[in-house]
SELUM-117629 format. One line per 2 residues: number of its first residue (from 1); their letters; for each residue x, y, z of C-alpha. Coordinates in steps of 0.02 Angstrom, whole numbers, plus 50000, padded with zeros to 5 digits. Each point is the difference from the previous one (the first is absolute). Layout:
<kegus>
NUM> a> X Y Z | ...;
</kegus>
This chain:
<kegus>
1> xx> 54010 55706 51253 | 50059 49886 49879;
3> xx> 49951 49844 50093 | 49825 50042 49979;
5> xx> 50006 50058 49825 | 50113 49859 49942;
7> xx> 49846 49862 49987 | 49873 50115 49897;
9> xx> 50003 49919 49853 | 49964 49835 50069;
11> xx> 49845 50044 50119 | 49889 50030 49852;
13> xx> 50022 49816 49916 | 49982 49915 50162;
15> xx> 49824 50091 50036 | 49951 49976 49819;
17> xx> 50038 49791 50018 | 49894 49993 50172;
19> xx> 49858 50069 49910 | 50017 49873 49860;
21> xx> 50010 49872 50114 | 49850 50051 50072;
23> xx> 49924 50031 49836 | 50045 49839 49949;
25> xx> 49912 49921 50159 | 49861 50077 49973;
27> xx> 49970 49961 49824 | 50052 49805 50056;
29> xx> 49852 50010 50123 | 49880 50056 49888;
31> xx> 50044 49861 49869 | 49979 49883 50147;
33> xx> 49851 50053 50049 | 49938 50018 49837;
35> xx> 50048 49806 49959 | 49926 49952 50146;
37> xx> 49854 50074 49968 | 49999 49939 49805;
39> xx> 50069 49831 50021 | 49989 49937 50205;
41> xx> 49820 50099 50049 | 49917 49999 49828;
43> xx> 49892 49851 50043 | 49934 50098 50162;
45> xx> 49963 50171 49940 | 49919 49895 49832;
47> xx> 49893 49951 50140 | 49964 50160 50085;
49> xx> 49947 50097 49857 | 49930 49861 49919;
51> xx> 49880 49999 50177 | 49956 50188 49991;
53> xx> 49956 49950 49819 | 49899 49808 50018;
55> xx> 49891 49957 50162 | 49976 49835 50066;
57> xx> 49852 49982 50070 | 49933 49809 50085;
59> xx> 49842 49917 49960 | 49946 49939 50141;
61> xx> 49903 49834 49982 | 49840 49930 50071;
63> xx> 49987 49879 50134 | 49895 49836 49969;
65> xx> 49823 49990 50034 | 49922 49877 50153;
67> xx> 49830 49901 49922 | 49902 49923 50115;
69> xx> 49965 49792 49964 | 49894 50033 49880;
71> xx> 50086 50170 49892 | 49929 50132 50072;
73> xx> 50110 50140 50022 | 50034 50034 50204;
75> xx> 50178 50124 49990 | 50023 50094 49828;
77> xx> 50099 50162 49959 | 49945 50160 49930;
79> xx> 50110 50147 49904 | 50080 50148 50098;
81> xx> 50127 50100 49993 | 50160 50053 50108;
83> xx> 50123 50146 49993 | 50176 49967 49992;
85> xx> 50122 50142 50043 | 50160 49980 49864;
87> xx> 50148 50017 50145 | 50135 50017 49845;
89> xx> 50037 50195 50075 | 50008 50010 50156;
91> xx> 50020 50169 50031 | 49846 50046 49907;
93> xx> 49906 49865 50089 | 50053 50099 50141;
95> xx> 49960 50175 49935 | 49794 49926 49944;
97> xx> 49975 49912 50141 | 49896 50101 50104;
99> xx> 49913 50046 49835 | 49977 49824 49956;
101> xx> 49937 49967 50196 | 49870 50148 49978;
103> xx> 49944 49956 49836 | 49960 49814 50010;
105> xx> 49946 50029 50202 | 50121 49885 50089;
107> xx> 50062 50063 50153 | 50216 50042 49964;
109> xx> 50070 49926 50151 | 49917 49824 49944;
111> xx> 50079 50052 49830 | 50148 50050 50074;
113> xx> 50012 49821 50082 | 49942 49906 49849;
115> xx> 50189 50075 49909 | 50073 49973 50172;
117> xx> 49938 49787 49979 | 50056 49993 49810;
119> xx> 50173 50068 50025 | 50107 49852 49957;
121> xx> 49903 49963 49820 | 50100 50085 49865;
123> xx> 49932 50169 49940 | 49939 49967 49839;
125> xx> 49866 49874 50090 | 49812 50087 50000;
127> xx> 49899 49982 50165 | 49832 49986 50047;
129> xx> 49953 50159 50099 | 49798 49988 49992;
131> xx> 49928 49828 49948 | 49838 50059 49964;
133> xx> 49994 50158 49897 | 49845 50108 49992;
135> xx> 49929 50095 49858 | 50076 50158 50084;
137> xx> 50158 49912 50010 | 50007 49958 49800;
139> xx> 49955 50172 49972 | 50145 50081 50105;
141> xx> 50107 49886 49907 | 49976 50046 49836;
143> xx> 49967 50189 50032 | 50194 50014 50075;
145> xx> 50082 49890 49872 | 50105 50145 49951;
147> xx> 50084 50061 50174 | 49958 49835 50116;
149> xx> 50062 49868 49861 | 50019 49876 50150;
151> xx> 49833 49906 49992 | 49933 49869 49904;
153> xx> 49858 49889 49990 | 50004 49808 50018;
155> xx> 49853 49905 49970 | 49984 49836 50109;
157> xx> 49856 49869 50055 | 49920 50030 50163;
159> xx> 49922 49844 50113 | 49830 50004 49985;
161> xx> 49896 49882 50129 | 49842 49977 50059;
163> xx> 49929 50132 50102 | 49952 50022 50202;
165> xx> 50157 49876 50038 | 49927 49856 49913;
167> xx> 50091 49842 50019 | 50149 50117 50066;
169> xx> 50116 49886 50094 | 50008 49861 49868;
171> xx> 50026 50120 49847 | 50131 50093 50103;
173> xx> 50068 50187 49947 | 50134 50072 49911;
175> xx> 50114 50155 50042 | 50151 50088 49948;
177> xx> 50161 49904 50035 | 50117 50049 50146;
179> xx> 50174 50061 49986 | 50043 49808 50083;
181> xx> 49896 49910 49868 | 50118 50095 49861;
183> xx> 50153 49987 50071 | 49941 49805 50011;
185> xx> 49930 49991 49819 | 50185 50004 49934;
187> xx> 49918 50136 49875 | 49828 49919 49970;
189> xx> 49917 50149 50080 | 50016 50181 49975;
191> xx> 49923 50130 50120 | 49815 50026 49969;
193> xx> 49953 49807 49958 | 49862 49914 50081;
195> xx> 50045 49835 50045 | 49856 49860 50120;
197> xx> 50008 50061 50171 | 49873 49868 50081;
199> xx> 49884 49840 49947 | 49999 49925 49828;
201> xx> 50080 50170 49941 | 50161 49971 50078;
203> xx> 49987 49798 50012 | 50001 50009 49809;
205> xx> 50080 50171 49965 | 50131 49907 49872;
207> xx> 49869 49912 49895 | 49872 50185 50006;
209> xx> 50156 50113 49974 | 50030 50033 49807;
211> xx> 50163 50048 49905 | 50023 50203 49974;
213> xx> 50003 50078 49810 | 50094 50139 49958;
215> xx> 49956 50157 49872 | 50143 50108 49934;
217> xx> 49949 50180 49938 | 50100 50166 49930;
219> xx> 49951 50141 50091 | 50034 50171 49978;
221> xx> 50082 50119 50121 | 49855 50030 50106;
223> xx> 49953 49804 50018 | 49859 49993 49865;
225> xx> 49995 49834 49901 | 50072 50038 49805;
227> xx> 50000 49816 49953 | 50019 49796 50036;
229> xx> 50160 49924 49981 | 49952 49823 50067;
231> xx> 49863 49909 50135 | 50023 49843 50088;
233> xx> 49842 49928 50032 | 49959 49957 50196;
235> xx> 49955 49809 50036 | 49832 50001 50091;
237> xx> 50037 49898 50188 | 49897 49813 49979;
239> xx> 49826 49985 50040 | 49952 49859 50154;
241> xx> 49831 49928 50030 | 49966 49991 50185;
243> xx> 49906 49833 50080 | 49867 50125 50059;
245> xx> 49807 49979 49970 | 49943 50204 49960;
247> xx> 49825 49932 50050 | 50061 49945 50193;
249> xx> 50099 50127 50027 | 49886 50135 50001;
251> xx> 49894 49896 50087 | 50133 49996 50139;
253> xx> 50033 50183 49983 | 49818 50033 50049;
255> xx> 49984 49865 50129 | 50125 50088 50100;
257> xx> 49948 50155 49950 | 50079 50145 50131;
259> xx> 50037 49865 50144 | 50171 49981 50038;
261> xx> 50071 49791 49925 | 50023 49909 49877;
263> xx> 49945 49869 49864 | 50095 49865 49920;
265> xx> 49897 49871 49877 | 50125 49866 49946;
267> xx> 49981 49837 49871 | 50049 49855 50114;
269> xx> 50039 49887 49853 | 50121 50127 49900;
271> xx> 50044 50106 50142 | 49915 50151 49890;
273> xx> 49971 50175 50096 | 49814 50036 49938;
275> xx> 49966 50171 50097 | 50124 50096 50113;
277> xx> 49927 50151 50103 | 50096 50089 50156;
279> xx> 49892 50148 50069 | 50038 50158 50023;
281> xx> 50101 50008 49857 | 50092 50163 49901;
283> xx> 49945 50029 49834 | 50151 49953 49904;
285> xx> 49963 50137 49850 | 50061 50111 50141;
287> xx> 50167 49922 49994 | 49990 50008 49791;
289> xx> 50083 50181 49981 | 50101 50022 50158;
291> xx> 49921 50002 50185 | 50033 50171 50116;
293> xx> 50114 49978 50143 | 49826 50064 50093;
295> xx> 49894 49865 49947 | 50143 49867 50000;
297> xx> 50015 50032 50172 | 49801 50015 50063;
299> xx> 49983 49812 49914 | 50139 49944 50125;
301> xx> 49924 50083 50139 | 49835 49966 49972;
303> xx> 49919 49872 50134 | 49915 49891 49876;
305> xx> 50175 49949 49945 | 49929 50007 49787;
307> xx> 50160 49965 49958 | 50035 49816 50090;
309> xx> 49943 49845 49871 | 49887 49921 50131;
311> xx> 49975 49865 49906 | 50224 49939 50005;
313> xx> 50052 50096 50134 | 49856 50035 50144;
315> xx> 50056 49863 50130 | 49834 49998 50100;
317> xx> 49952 49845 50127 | 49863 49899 49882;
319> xx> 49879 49945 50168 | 49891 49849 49991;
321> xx> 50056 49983 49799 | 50155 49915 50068;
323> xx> 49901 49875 50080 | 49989 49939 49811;
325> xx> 50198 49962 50053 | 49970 49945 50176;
327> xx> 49871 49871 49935 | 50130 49929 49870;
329> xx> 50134 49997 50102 | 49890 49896 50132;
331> xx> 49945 49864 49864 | 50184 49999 49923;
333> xx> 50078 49996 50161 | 49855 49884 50081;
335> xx> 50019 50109 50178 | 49888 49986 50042;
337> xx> 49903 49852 49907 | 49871 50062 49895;
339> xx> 49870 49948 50095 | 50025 50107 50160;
341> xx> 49874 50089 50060 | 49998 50151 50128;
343> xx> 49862 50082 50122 | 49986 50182 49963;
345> xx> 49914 50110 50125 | 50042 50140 49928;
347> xx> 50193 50025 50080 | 50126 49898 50031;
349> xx> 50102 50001 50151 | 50228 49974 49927;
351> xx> 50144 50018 50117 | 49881 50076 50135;
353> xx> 49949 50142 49854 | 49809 50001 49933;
355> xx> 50012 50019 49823 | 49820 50054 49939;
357> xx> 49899 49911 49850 | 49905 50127 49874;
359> xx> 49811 49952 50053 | 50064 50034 50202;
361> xx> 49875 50078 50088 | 49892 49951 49847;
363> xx> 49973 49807 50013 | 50107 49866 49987;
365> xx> 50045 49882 49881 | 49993 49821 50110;
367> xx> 50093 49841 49922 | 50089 50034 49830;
369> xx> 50094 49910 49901 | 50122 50061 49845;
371> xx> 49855 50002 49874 | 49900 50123 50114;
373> xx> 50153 50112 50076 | 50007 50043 49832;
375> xx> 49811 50045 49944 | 49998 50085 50143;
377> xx> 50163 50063 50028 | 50012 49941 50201;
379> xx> 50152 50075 50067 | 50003 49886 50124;
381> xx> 50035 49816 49927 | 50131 50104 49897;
383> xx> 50084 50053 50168 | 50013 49804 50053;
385> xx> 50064 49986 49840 | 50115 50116 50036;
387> xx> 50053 49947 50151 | 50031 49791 49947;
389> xx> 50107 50055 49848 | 50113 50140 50086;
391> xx> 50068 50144 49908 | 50156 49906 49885;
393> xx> 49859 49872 49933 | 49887 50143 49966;
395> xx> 50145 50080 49917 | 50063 49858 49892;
397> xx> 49837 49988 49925 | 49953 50187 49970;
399> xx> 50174 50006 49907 | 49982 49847 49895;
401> xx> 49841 50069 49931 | 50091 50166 49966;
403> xx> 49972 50128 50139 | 50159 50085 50073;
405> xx> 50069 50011 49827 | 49969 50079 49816;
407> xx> 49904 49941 49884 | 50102 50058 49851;
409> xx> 49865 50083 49923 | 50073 50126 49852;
411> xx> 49975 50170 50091 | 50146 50083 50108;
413> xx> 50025 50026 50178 | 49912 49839 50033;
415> xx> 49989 49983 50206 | 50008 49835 50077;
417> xx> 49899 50002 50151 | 50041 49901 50173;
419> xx> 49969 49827 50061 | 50068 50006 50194;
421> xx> 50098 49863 50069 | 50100 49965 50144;
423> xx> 50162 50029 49912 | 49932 50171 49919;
425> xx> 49949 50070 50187 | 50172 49932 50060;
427> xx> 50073 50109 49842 | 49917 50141 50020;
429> xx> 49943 50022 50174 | 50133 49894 50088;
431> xx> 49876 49923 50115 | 49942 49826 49974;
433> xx> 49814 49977 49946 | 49857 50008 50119;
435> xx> 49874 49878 49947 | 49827 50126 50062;
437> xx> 50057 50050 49846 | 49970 49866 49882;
439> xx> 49809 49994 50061 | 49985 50198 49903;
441> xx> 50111 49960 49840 | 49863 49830 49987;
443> xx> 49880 50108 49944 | 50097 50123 49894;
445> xx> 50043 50134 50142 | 50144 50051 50072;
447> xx> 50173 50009 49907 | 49950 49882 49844;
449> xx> 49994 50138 49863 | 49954 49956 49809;
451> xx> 49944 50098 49829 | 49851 49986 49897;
453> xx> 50086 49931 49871 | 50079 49849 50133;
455> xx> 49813 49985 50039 | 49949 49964 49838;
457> xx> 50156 49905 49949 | 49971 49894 50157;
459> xx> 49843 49933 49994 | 49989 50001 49809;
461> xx> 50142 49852 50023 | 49905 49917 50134;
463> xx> 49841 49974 49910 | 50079 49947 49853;
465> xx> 50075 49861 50073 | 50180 50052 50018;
467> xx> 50029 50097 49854 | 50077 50178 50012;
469> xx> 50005 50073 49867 | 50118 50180 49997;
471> xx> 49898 50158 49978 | 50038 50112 49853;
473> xx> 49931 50138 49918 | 50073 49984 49822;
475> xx> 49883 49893 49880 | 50091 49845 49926;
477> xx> 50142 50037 50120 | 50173 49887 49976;
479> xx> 50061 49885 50138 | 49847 50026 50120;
481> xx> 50061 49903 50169 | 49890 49889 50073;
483> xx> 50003 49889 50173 | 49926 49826 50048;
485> xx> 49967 49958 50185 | 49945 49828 50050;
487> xx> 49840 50016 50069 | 49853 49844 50029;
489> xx> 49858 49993 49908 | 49903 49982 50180;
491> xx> 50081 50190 50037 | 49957 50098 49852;
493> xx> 49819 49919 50019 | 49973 50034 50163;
495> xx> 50070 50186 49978 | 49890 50041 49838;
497> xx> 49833 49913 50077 | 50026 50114 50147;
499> xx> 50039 50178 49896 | 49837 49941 49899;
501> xx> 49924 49974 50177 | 50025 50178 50044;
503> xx> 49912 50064 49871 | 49876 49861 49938;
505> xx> 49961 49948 50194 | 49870 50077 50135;
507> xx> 50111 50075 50112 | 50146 50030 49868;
509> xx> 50083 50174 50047 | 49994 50011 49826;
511> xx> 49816 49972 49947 | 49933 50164 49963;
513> xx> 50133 50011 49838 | 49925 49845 49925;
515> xx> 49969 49970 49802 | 49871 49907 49925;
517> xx> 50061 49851 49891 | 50185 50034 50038;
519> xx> 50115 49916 50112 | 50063 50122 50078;
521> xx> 50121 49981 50136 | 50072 50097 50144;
523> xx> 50057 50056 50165 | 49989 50166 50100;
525> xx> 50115 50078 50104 | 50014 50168 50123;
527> xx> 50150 50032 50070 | 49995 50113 50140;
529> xx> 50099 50139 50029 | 49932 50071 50182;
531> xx> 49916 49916 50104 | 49814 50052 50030;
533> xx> 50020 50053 50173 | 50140 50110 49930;
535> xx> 49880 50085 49867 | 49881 50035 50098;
537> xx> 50093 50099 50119 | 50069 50088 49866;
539> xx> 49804 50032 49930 | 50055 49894 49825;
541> xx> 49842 49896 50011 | 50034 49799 49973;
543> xx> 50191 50048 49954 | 50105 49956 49844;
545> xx> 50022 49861 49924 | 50080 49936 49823;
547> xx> 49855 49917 49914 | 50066 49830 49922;
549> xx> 49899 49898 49847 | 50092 49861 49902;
551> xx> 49878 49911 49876 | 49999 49857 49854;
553> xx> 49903 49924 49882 | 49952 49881 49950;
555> xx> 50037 49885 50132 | 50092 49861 49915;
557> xx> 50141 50053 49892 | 49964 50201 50023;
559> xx> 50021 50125 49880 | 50005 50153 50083;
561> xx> 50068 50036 50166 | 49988 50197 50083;
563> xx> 50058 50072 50134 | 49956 50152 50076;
565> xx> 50013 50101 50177 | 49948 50167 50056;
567> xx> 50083 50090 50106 | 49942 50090 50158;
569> xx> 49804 49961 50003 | 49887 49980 50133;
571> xx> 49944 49859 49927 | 50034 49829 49974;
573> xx> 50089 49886 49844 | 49851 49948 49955;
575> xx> 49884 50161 49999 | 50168 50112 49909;
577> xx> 50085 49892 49905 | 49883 49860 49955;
579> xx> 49896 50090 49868 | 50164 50062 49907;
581> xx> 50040 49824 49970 | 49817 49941 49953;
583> xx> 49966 50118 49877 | 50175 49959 49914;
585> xx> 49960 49818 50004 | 49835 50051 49928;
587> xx> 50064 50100 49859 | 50135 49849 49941;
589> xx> 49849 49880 49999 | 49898 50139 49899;
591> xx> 50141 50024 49901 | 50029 49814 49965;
593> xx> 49800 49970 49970 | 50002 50152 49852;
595> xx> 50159 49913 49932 | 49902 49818 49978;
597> xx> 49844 50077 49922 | 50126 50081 49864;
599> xx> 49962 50186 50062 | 50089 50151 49971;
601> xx> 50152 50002 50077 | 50188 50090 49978;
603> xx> 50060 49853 49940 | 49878 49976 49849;
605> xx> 49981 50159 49954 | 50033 50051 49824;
607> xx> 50171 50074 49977 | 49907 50153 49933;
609> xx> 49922 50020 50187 | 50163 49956 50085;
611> xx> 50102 50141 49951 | 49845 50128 50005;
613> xx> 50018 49959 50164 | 50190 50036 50007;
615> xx> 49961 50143 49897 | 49880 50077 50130;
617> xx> 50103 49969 50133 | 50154 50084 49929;
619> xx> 49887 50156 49980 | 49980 50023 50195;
621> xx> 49861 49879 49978 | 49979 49842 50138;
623> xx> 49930 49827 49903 | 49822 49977 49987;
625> xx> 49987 49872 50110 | 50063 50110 50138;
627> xx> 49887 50060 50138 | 50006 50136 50122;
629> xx> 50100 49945 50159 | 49858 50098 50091;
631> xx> 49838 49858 49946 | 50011 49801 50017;
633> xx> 50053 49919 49843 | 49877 49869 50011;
635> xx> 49873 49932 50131 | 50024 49818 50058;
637> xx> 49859 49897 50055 | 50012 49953 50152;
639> xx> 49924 49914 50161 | 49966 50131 50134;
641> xx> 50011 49898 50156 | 50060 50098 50171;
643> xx> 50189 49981 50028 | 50095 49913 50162;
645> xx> 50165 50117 49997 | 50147 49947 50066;
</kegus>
């Protein structure tokens, strides 16, 4: 008994020093925890309630303008608003969101996935959840302030353009940046920016982009604005004046109304772009707010293909226009000498193949030289052509004058077309080159593929003697590249006297788009597609074609070049595309006429007038001068005399 008793005393002492220990640990903890949250944290919980205190909220700033070459406002912005959800809580952005879902309709799996994208951005960042908010939406807003404190409103710039998709591929779109854009911006963009997604928009997004503000406002505890504490004023993104003529384009817009091309009008001495039209085409204020994954994906499946630039990147064979290139080639080349002749009954008979002319079964067009296989467009000399050169001459010359490659214009996504050559069928096809097929690419069939704008480019240079000037789209652009190729004087003669011939000449396949007391220059070209025997079996008529017309004037040192082709007609260059290009050629010299006689124009207009015009366009308002696409812009005189298609 007295073994257990003997230690009583001391059991007492020991338990009371393991609770002061403990005491003392405790107490020790709290100090530290308290000192770290005094001296080590203070800075971040300063923060934190200084946040539930002061809001930071951006300013988002407007992107530049695009003027046309003479001011006139073609891509302006207009106010809107957005509404951000504040992600500081996330547990109460949980709780509201279904609320939040319901009350500004958005469906809450998209909203779900929206939170699910923005993850990685810290918490106190704001995202965009609607980009467009209706009156409904401001009113939901401010009549749950008190228990949904998680929306706010942010006032931005929307694009406004033109309406009905006018010139849509040049001006481009603008959309909200991917998650690969910002993780690429190294923190330039936050979720919810709009950044150029095609044309001039995203050619030139750095220059049109602006520099974001920022407001910071007390609230109170259910979100409502007390009081300012300080505003950084956004930088508006700089304004760019484009090289394009208002006037000409919406003369091309209607010239190819609903048929399925395109329309380039360039300045051969400057290398200016002076109308740009691709039809079908989207209407890019679709693309302004933010485009449903529905509609996104019916313009990507639609046939019509509205969202491919024809004008840089349809690669279509050009037809009799590249006999423009054949005919060069031949004087440059001197294969054969320029004075060969050739018999054309109507075919021609190549490696045991008969290779039809246009007027087969027609007539025939006898003995012609270069001067009249051009007026006239015989297939036939250009298959002896053909034939002498071979296909590496053919190509040699076709890429010296810029086919097969880019022109450089200022636009992305530029396509480069195809000049075929022995080595590029060896490359691609591993076969060597069968020379039946040089006698098809000689008059612009078979695998030669080019663009509108190489069209344009092309024989732009070649009627200016040489000179290639770069195409571009922004008005006093820097470092414009330009291209000299040796040709004779005897060539570019010979190949201007015969485009005049085809429209100025009896017989021209040109003749029926002919202007009185201009020199207007041109050649036609149809392309086929199917054969005729082919679409008439399949009940299609005369079959499809792509309806080529290239045209200049005047026809020493030209001014204006244009280019255009429509697609899938039953009829030929001449009948489709030929009056596109006349009555743009028409309206420059109209233009250029009112400009001498000191009339009206944007360019003399009072400043007063100018920025009415601004003004009224900013209000949803197109410029005066602007027409209906629906009605002709303007009438040009011309000589009715019965077409010879080709």
């Amino acid at each position: 008994m007295s073994y257990w008793f003997r230690n009583d005393n001391r059991l007492p002492q020991e338990r009371l020093a393991a609770a002061s220990y403990v005491i003392v640990g405790m107490i020790t903890l709290l100090l530290l925890g308290f000192w770290k949250l005094q001296v080590i944290d203070s800075d971040k919980y300063g923060v934190m309630a200084e946040r539930n205190r002061v809001r930071s909220i951006p300013i988002i700033a407007p992107r530049g303008r695009m003027l046309d070459r003479d001011g006139r406002v073609l891509v302006d912005n207009y106010p809107s608003f957005s509404v951000l959800l504040l992600r500081d809580d996330l547990p109460a952005v949980e709780k509201n969101l279904p609320a939040i879902a319901d009350g500004l309709n958005l469906s809450l799996d998209d909203l779900k996935e929206q939170l699910s994208n923005t993850g990685a951005l810290p918490k106190f960042q704001p995202i965009v959840i609607k980009p467009e908010a209706t009156q409904a939406d401001v009113a939901f807003i401010e009549s749950h302030r008190a228990d949904i404190p998680l929306l706010e409103m942010l006032m931005v710039h929307r694009r406004r353009y033109l309406p009905g998709g006018f010139m849509s591929h040049a001006s481009g779109y603008v959309g909200e940046v991917s998650e690969q854009q910002i993780e690429a911006s190294n923190g330039k963009y936050r979720p919810g920016d709009v950044a150029g997604k095609s044309g001039l928009e995203r050619q030139y997004n750095d220059m049109l982009v602006g520099t974001d503000g920022m407001r910071r406002v007390i609230v109170n505890s259910i979100g409502k604005e007390m009081g300012r504490l300080s505003q950084q004023e956004a930088i508006p993104g700089k304004q760019i004046q484009l090289t394009i003529d208002y006037d000409l384009q919406q003369v091309a817009e209607t010239g190819l109304g609903d048929k399925k091309g395109a329309v380039i009008a360039l300045d051969p001495r400057t290398g200016e772009v002076l109308a740009f039209a691709s039809h079908p085409a989207p209407d890019p204020n679709d693309f302004a707010i933010r485009v449903s994954k529905e509609e996104w994906q019916r313009l990507n499946e639609d046939p019509g293909k509205p969202l491919l630039n024809r004008v840089t990147q349809a690669q279509l064979a050009p037809g009799s226009v590249f006999k423009i290139i054949m005919a060069t080639a031949m004087l440059e080349s001197k294969t054969p000498s320029e004075n060969f002749t050739a018999f054309c009954p109507g075919y021609g008979v190549f490696y045991g193949q008969m290779h039809k002319c246009w007027v087969y079964g027609k007539k025939s067009h006898g003995v012609v030289n270069l001067h009249t296989a051009i007026v006239q467009s015989c297939d036939v000399f250009f298959y002896n052509v053909g034939q002498r050169m071979g296909i590496d001459t053919i190509a040699k010359y076709a890429k010296m004058l810029g086919l097969g490659a880019r022109t450089g214009v200022d636009m992305p996504s530029e396509e480069s077309g195809l000049v075929p050559s022995e080595d590029w069928v060896q490359r691609v096809y591993h076969h060597k080159w069968y020379p039946g097929s040089t006698i098809s690419v000689s008059i612009g069939q078979g695998s030669v593929m080019v663009t509108p704008l190489q069209v344009a480019y092309v024989i732009g240079g070649i009627v200016s003697g040489g000179e290639f000037k770069q195409p571009h789209l922004l008005k006093d652009a820097q470092n414009v590249g330009e291209k000299h190729v040796e040709l004779a004087e005897n060539t570019v003669e010979q190949v201007t006297q015969g485009m005049y011939g085809v429209i100025n000449e009896a017989g021209g396949t040109g003749n029926s788009v002919k202007l009185q007391g201009i020199e207007f220059c041109g050649k036609s070209g149809t392309a086929q597609m199917m054969s005729y025997s082919a679409a008439s079996r399949l009940g299609l008529g005369k079959g499809k074609n792509d309806g080529w017309f290239v045209g200049f004037a005047p026809r020493r040192d030209p001014e204006i070049v244009v280019a255009a082709v429509v697609e899938d007609t039953s009829e030929h260059g001449g009948t489709a595309a030929g009056p596109v290009v006349r009555d743009i050629v028409k309206a420059y010299y109209d233009k250029k006429e009112k400009k001498s006689k000191g009339q009206s124009t944007a360019q003399n207009q009072q400043p007063g007038a100018e920025q009415s015009s601004a003004n009224a366009h900013a209000a949803g308002e197109a410029p005066k001068v602007a027409q209906k696409r629906e009605g002709p812009t303007r009438v040009a005189q011309v000589v009715e005399k019965k077409q010879e298609p080709e």
